[in-house]
MARMAR-71850 format. One record per residue (C-alpha): residue in three letters; residue number from 1; x, y, z. Coordinates in steps of 0.5 Angstrom, whole numbers. Layout:
N
+------+-----+-------+-------+-------+
: rest :  nr :    px :    py :    pz :
+------+-----+-------+-------+-------+
:  ALA : NUM :     X :     Y :     Z :
...
+------+-----+-------+-------+-------+
END
This chain:
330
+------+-----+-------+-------+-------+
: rest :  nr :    px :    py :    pz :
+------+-----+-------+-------+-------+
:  UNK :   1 :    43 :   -17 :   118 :
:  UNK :   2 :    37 :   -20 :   118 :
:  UNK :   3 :    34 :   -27 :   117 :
:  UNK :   4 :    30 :   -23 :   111 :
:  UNK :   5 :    36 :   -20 :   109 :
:  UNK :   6 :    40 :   -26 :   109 :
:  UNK :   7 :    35 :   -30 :   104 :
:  UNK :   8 :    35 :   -25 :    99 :
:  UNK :   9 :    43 :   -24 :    99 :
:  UNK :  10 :    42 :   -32 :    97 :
:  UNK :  11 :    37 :   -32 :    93 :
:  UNK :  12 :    41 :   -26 :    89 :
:  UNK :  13 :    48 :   -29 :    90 :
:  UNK :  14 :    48 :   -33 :    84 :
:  UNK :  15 :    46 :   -28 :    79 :
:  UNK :  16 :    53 :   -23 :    82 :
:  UNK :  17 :    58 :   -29 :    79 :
:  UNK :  18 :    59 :   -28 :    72 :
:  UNK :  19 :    60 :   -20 :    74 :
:  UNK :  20 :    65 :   -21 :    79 :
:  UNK :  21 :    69 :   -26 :    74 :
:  UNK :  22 :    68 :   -21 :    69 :
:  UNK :  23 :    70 :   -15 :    73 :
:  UNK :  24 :    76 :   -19 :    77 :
:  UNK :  25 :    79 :   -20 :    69 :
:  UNK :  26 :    79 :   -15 :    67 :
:  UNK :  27 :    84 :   -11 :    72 :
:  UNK :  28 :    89 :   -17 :    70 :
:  UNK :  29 :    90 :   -17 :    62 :
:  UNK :  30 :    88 :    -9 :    61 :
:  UNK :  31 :    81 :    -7 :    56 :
:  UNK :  32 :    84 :    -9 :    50 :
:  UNK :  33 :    85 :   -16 :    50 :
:  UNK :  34 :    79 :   -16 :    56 :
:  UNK :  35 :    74 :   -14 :    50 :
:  UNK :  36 :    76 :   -19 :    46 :
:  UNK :  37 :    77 :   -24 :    50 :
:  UNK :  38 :    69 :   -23 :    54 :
:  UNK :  39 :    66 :   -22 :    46 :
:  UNK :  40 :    69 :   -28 :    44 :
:  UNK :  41 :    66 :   -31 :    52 :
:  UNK :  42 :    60 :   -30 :    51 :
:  UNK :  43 :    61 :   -32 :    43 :
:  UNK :  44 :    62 :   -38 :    46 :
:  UNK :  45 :    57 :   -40 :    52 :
:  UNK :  46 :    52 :   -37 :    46 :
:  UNK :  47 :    54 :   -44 :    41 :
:  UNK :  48 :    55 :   -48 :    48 :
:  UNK :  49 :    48 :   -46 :    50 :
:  UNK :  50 :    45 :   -48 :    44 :
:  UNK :  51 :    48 :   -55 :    45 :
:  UNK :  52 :    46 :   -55 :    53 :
:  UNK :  53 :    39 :   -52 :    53 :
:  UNK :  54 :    36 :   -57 :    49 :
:  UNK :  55 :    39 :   -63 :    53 :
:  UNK :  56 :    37 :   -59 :    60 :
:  UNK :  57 :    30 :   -59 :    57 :
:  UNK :  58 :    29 :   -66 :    56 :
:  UNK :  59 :    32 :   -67 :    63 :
:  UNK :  60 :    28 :   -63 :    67 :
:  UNK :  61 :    21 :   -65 :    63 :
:  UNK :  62 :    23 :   -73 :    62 :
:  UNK :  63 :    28 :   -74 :    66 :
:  UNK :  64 :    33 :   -78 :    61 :
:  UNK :  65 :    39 :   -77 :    61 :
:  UNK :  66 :    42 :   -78 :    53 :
:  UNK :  67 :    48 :   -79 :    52 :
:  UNK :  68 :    47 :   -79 :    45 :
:  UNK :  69 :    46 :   -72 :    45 :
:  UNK :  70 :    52 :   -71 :    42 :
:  UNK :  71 :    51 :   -74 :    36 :
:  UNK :  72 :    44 :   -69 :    35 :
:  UNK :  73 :    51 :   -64 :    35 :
:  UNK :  74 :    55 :   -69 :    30 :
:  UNK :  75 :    48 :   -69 :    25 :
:  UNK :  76 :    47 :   -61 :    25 :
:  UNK :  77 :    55 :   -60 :    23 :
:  UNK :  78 :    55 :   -65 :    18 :
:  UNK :  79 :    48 :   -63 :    14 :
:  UNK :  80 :    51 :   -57 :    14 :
:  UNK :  81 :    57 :   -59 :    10 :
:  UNK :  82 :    52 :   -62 :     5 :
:  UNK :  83 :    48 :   -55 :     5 :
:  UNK :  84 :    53 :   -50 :     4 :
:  UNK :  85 :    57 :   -55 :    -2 :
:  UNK :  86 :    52 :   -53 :    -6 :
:  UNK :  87 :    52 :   -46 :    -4 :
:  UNK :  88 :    59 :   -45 :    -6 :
:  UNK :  89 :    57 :   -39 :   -10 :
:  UNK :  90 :    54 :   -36 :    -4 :
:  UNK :  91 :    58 :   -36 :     1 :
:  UNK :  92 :    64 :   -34 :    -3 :
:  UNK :  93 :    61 :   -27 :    -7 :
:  UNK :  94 :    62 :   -21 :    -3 :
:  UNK :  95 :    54 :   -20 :    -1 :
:  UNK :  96 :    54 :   -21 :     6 :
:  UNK :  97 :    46 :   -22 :     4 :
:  UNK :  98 :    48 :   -28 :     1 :
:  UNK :  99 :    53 :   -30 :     7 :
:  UNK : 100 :    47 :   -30 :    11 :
:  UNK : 101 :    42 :   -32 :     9 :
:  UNK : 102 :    47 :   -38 :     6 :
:  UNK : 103 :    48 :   -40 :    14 :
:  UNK : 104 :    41 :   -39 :    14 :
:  UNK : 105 :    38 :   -44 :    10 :
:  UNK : 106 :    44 :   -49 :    13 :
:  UNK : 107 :    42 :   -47 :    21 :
:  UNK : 108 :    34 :   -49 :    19 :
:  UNK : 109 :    36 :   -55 :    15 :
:  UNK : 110 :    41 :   -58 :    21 :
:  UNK : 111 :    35 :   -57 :    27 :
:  UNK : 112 :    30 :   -60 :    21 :
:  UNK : 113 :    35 :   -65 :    21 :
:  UNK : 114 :    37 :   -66 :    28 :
:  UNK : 115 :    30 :   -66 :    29 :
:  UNK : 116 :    27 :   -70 :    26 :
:  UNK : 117 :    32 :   -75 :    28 :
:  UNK : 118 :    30 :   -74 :    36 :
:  UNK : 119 :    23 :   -76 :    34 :
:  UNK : 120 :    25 :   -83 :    31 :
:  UNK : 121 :    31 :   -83 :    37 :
:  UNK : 122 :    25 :   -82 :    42 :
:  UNK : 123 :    20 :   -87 :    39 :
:  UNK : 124 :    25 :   -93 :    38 :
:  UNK : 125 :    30 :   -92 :    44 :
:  UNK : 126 :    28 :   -87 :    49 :
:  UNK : 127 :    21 :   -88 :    50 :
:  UNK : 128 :    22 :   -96 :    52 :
:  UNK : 129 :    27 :   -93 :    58 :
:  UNK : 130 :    23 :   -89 :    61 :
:  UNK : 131 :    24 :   -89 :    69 :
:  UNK : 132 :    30 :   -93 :    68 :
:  UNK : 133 :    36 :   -88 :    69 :
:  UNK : 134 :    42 :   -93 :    69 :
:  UNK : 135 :    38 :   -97 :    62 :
:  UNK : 136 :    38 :   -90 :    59 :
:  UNK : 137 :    46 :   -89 :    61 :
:  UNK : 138 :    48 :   -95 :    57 :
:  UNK : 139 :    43 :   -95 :    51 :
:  UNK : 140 :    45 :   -88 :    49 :
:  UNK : 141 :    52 :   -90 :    49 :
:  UNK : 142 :    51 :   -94 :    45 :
:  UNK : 143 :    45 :   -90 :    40 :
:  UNK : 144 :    52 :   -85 :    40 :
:  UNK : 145 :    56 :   -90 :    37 :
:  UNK : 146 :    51 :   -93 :    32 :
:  UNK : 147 :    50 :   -86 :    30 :
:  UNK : 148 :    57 :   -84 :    30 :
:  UNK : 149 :    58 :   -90 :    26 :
:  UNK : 150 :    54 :   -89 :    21 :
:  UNK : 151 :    56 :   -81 :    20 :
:  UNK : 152 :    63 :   -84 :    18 :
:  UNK : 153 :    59 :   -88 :    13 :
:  UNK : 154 :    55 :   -84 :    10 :
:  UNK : 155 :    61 :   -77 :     9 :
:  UNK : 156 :    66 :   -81 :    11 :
:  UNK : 157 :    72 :   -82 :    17 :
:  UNK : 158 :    75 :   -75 :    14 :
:  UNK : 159 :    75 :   -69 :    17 :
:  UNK : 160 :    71 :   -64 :    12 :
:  UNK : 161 :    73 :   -56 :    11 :
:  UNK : 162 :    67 :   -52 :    12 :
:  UNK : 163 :    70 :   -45 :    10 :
:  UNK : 164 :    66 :   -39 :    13 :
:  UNK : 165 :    63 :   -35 :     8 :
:  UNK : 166 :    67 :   -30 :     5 :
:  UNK : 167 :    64 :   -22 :     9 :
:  UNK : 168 :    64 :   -26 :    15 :
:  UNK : 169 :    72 :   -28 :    16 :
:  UNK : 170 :    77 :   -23 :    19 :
:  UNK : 171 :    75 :   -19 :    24 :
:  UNK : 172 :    72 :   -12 :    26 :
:  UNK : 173 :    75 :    -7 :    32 :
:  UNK : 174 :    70 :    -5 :    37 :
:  UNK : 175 :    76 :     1 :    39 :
:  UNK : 176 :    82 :    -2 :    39 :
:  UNK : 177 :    79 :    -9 :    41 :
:  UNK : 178 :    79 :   -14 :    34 :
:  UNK : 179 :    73 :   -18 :    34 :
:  UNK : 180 :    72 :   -24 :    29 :
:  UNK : 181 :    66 :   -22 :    24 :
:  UNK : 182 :    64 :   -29 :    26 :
:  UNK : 183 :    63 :   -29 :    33 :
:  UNK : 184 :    59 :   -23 :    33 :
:  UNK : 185 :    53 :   -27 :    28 :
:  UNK : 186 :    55 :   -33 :    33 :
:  UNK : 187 :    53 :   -29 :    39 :
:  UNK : 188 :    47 :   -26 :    36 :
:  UNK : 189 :    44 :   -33 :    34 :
:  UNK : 190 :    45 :   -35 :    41 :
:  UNK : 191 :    41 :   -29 :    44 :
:  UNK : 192 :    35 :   -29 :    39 :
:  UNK : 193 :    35 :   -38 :    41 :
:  UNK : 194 :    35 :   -35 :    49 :
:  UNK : 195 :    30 :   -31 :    48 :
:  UNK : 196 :    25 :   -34 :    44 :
:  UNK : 197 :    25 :   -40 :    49 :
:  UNK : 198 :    24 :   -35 :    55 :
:  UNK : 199 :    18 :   -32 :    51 :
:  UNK : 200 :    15 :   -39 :    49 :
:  UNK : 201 :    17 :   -41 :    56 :
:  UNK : 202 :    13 :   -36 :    60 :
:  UNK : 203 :     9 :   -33 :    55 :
:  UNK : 204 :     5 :   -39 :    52 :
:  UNK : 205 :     1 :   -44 :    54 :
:  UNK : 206 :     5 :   -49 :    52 :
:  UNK : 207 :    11 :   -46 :    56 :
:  UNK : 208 :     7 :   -46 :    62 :
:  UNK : 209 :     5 :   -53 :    61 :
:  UNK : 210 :    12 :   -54 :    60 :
:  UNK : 211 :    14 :   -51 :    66 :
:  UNK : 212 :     9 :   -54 :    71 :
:  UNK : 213 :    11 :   -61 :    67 :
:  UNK : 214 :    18 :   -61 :    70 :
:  UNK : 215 :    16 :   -59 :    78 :
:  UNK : 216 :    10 :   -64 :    77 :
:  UNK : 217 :     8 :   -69 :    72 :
:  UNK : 218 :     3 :   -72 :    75 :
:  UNK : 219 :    -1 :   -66 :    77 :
:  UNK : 220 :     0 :   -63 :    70 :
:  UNK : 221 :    -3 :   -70 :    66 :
:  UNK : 222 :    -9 :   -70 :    72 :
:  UNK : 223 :   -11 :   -63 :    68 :
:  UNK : 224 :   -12 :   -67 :    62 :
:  UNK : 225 :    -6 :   -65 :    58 :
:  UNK : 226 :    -2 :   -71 :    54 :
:  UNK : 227 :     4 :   -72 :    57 :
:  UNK : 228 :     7 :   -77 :    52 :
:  UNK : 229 :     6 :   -72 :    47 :
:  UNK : 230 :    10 :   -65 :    50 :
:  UNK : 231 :    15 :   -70 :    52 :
:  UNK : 232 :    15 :   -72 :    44 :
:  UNK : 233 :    15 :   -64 :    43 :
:  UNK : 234 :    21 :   -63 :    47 :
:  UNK : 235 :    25 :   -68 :    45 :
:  UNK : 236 :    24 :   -66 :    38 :
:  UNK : 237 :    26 :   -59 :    40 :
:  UNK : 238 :    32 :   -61 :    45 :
:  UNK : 239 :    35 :   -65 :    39 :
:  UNK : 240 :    33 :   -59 :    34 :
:  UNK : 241 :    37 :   -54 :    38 :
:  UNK : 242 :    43 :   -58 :    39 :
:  UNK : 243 :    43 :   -59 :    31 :
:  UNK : 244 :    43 :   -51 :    31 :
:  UNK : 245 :    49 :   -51 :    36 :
:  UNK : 246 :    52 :   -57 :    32 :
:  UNK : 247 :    52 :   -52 :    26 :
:  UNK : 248 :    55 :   -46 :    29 :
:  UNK : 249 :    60 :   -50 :    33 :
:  UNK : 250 :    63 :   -53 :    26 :
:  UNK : 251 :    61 :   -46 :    22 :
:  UNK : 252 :    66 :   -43 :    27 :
:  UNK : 253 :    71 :   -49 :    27 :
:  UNK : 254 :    71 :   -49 :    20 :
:  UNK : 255 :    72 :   -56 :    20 :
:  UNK : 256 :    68 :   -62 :    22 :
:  UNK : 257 :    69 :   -68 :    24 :
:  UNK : 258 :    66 :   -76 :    25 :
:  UNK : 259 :    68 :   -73 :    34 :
:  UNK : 260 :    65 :   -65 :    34 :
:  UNK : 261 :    59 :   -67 :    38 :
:  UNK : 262 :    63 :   -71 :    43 :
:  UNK : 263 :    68 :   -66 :    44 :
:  UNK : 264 :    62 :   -61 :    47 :
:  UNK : 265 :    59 :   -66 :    50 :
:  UNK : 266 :    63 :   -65 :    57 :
:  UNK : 267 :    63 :   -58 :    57 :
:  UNK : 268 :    55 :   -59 :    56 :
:  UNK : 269 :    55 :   -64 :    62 :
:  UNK : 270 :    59 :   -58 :    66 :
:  UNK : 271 :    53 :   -54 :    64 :
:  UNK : 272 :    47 :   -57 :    66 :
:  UNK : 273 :    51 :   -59 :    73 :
:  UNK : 274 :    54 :   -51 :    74 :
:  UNK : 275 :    46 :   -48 :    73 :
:  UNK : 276 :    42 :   -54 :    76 :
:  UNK : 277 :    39 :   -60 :    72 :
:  UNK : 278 :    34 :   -59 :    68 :
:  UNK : 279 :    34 :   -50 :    69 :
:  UNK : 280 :    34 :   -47 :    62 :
:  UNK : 281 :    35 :   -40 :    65 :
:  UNK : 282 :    41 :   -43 :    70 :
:  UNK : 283 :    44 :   -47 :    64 :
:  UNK : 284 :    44 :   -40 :    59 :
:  UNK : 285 :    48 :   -37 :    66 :
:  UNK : 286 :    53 :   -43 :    66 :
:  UNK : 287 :    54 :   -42 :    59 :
:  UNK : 288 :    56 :   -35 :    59 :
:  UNK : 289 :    61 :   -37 :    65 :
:  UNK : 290 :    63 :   -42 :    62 :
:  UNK : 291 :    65 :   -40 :    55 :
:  UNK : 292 :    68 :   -33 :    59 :
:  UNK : 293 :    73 :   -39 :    64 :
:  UNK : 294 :    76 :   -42 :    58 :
:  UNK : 295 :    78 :   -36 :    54 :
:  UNK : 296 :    79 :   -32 :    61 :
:  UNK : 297 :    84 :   -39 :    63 :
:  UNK : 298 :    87 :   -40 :    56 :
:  UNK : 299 :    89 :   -32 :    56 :
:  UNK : 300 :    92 :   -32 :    64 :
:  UNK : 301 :    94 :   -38 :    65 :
:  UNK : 302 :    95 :   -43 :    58 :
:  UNK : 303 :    97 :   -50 :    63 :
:  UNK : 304 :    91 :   -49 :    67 :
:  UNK : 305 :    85 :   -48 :    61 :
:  UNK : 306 :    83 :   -55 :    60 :
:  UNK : 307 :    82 :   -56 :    68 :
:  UNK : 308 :    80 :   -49 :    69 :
:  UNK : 309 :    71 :   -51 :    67 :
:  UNK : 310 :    72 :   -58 :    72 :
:  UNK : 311 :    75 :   -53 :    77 :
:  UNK : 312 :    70 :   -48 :    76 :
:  UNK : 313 :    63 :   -53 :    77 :
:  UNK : 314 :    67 :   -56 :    83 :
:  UNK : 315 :    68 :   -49 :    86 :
:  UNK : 316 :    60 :   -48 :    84 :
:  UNK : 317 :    59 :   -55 :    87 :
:  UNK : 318 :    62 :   -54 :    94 :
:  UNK : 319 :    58 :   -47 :    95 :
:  UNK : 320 :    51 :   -50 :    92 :
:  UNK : 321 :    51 :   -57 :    91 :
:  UNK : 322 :    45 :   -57 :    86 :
:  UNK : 323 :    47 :   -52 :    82 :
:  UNK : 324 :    46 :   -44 :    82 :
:  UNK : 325 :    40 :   -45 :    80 :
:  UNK : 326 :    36 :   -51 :    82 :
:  UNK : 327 :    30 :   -53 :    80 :
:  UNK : 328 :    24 :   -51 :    86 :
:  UNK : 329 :    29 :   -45 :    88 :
:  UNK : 330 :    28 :   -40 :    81 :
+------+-----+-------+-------+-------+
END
């Protein structure tokens, strides 16, 4: 085999992953559950990627490490509760009109929120740690704290129920397969996010300064583009997107607690190191594999699920160090 036929198999390579999983599993638990469980999958990685995409975007253009990112995700989930309380009416009438757009109004004000919390995060703690990776680490622990902290406060220590509107509890069946309405709402958010983040990234001027921005800043502030001032954007947008998948996760647990950020949040650095710090697109592919890994292990082998993602990376990790997708190499 040629040397230009081994460079293309590695530059390929990373892509056949979650194909290979995808049809490895299905041999191994018969078509029924395997419909179910790969919906439920991609539904998963979908909310996870709300969540991940947002952090790998502040780390590939500002390289901050937030720690506190999971208290974005806690925000989102919370002003959802207070959104959809007063929408009772709508998400209990059998209208899926109604559910929807009920879910709709909650999704805008949780990344409204979330958002506009980033903005202040970024100009009162963030922007004073630039260039200061281990300062970074311990004032974002303890912004998370703080946050968390006044979460409790203002809704409370409780874990709040946050029922699914009434069309869209139970499930519909794809064949023989029994897929939650839900999911399938969940899977179309994600989808429609990843798409527009990938138009906006290569079909617009901001995204190609984006883009260039994170392989060089320097060259991109030289061409007289305000760094400081994408570098507010995309922290805004970042927190914004982890305020939607703080949502979504909280919609899908119906229940939300002072913690629902932080028990993403492992599962999100999973994600970033699986498809290479900083890659939205290595991140979407991590994602998927793994909310695929979770609901694959927990079906085949229930005592090794919560290792099953740890497992996963590491695997990743001995083969590409950088992740599949490391920025300088898509």
């Amino acid at each position: 085999m040629s040397k230009e036929w081994l460079d293309r198999l590695q530059q390929w390579a990373p892509y056949a992953v979650t194909p290979l999983i995808v049809l490895a599993a299905l041999p191994a638990m018969g078509l029924t559950a395997w419909v179910t469980l790969t919906i439920a999958g991609l539904t998963m990685g979908m909310m996870l990627f709300l969540v991940a995409s947002g952090l790998t975007l502040i780390f590939g253009l500002m390289e901050v490490l937030n720690f506190a990112h999971a208290a974005f995700v806690t925000v989102g989930a919370f002003v959802t509760v207070s959104v959809l309380g007063p929408l009772v009416g709508w998400t209990t009438a059998p209208s899926l009109t109604l559910n929807l757009l009920a879910l709709l109004m909650a999704l805008l004000a949780a990344a409204a929120a979330s958002g506009a919390l980033g903005f202040v995060f970024e100009r009162i703690i963030i922007r004073q740690v630039y260039g200061a990776p281990l300062h970074q680490i311990l004032i974002t622990i303890g912004a998370l704290t703080v946050i968390e902290q006044l979460v409790i406060v203002i809704w409370g220590p409780d874990a709040i129920a946050l029922p699914k509107p009434a069309t869209l509890r139970g499930s519909v069946f794809l064949g023989s397969s029994p897929i939650e309405t839900y999911r399938l709402v969940a899977l179309f958010v994600g989808l429609a996010v990843a798409a527009a983040m990938q138009l906006i990234l290569t079909r617009t001027r901001i995204g190609l300064v984006v883009r260039a921005g994170v392989e060089d800043r320097e060259m991109v502030q030289s061409l007289g583009y305000n760094i400081r001032r994408v570098f507010v954007g995309i922290f805004i947008a970042g927190t914004a997107l982890a305020g939607m998948g703080g949502m979504m996760w909280g919609q899908y647990q119906a229940l939300v607690n002072y913690q629902i950020g932080d028990s993403m949040l492992i599962l999100v650095f999973i994600i970033l190191i699986i498809g290479g710090l900083g890659s939205v697109g290595g991140c979407f592919i991590a994602a998927i594999l793994v909310g695929l890994t979770s609901n694959y292990a927990g079906f085949l082998a229930p005592t090794l699920a919560l290792g099953s993602n740890i497992l996963l990376m590491a695997l990743v990790l001995l083969w590409r160090p950088r992740g599949l997708f490391p920025i300088g190499e898509q």
